[in-house]
Structure formats: structure tokens, C-alpha cells
N, C-alpha and C positions, 0 to 999 in steps of 0.2 A: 508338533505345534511349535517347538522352539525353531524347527528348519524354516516354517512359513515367517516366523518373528523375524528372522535373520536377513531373509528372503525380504520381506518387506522392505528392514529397515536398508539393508544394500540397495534393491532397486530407487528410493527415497535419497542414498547419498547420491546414484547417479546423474536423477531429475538435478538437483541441486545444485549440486556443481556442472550444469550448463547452463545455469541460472547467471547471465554476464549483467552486472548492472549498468553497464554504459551502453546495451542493446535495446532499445523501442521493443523488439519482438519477444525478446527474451523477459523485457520485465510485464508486458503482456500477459503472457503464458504464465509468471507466475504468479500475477493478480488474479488468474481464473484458475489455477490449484489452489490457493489461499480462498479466493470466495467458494469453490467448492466444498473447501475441506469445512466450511467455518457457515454451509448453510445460505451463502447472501447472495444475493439476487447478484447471477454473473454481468450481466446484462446491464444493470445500474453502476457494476464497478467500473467497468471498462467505459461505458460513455460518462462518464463524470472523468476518470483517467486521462480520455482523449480531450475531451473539452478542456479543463484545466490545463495540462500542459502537454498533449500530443505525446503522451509515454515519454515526456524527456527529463530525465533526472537534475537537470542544471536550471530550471526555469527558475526566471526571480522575477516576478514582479512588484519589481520597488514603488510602485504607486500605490500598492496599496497600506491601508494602514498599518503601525504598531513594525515599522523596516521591512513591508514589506510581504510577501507567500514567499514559499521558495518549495524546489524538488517537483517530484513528480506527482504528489497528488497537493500542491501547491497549498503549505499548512504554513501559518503565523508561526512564530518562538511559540508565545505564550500559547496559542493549543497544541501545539504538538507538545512541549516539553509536560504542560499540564496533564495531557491525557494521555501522554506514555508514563508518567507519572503513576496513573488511575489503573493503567491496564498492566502495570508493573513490568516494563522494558528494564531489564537490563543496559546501562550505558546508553542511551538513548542519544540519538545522531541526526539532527534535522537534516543531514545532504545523504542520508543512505536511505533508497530510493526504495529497498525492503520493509525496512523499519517504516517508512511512509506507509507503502501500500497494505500490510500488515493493519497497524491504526487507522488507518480507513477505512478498512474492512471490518473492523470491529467495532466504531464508529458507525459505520452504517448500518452492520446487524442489529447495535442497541434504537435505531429508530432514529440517528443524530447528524444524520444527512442535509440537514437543512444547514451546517455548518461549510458547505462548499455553495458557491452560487451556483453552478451549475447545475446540481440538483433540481433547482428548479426548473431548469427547460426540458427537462427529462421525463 
């Protein structure tokens, strides 16, 4: 039991550290480990992902209100910082593109999707 523990948890640091945050494909692949592991509909992560900001970790759209969305699933200060608050982040980081897709994924399992426009063409 402990070999398969071990076994797990090494094959998991492998996944991970190929996880490149400055990669489209890479941070792809880890929104559909994360919606797997966490239950949520793969399918709604990834096209809210792509619509919002095409997997690119740098998106800012300053037109929108309160300075703006920013990152890759394109979240205001005030909900991101508020709901990594809620979902208890550690050191919470609006430009790291994990921590995004992470809260969005948790965000969406709680039913709270309607917080991205996208959501709605979907």
C-alpha cells in the first residue's frame, strides 16, 4: 500500500512539473487534470478558458470594470482575491495562471459560473 502511495504521489510530481505556466497547452492539460480530479464538467472548463482568454496567462482587459479581468480565466481583484479568500489560497496571486484555473474550477463545481460572460454562450 505504501509502494502504490509513493508510486502515486511521484508519478503526480512528474505530471506537474511539466505543468509550464507560460504554455497554452500546458495550462490546457492542467485545467482538465484539475476539472477531472475536482468532478467538473471538462468541457465547460476549457470553453469558458478558451473564450475568455485563449489559455493566455497575460490577458488584461482594462475595459472592463473595477481595473479591469486579468490572467487566464480572466477574474477582477475583487473576485479573485475574495474567493481565494473563501476557498482558502494560500498567498493568493492574480497573474498565476494555476491559482486562476484552480478557482474557477471550484467556482464552477459550486454552480457559480455565471460569474464569467462566457458561460453564457456555452
Amino acid at each position: 500500500m505504501l509502494l502504490a502511495i509513493v508510486s502515486a504521489l511521484f508519478a503526480f510530481a512528474l505530471i506537474a512539473s511539466a505543468w509550464n505556466p507560460k504554455d497554452k497547452a500546458s495550462l490546457e492539460d492542467y485545467a482538465v487534470y484539475v476539472s477531472h480530479r475536482e468532478s467538473v464538467s471538462t468541457q465547460t472548463v476549457l470553453d469558458i478558458l478558451r473564450c475568455e482568454s485563449g489559455f493566455n496567462p497575460k490577458a488584461w482587459n482594462k475595459k472592463d470594470p473595477n481595473g479591469g479581468s486579468m490572467g487566464v480565466a480572466q477574474f477582477q481583484r475583487n473576485t479573485f482575491y475574495g474567493f481565494a479568500q473563501k476557498y482558502g489560497f494560500d498567498k493568493p496571486d492574480i497573474w498565476n495562471p494555476f491559482q486562476q484555473i484552480n478557482l474557477m474550477i471550484y467556482m464552477v463545481g459550486d454552480g457559480l459560473k455565471y460569474h464569467w460572460s462566457c458561460a453564457k454562450m456555452i
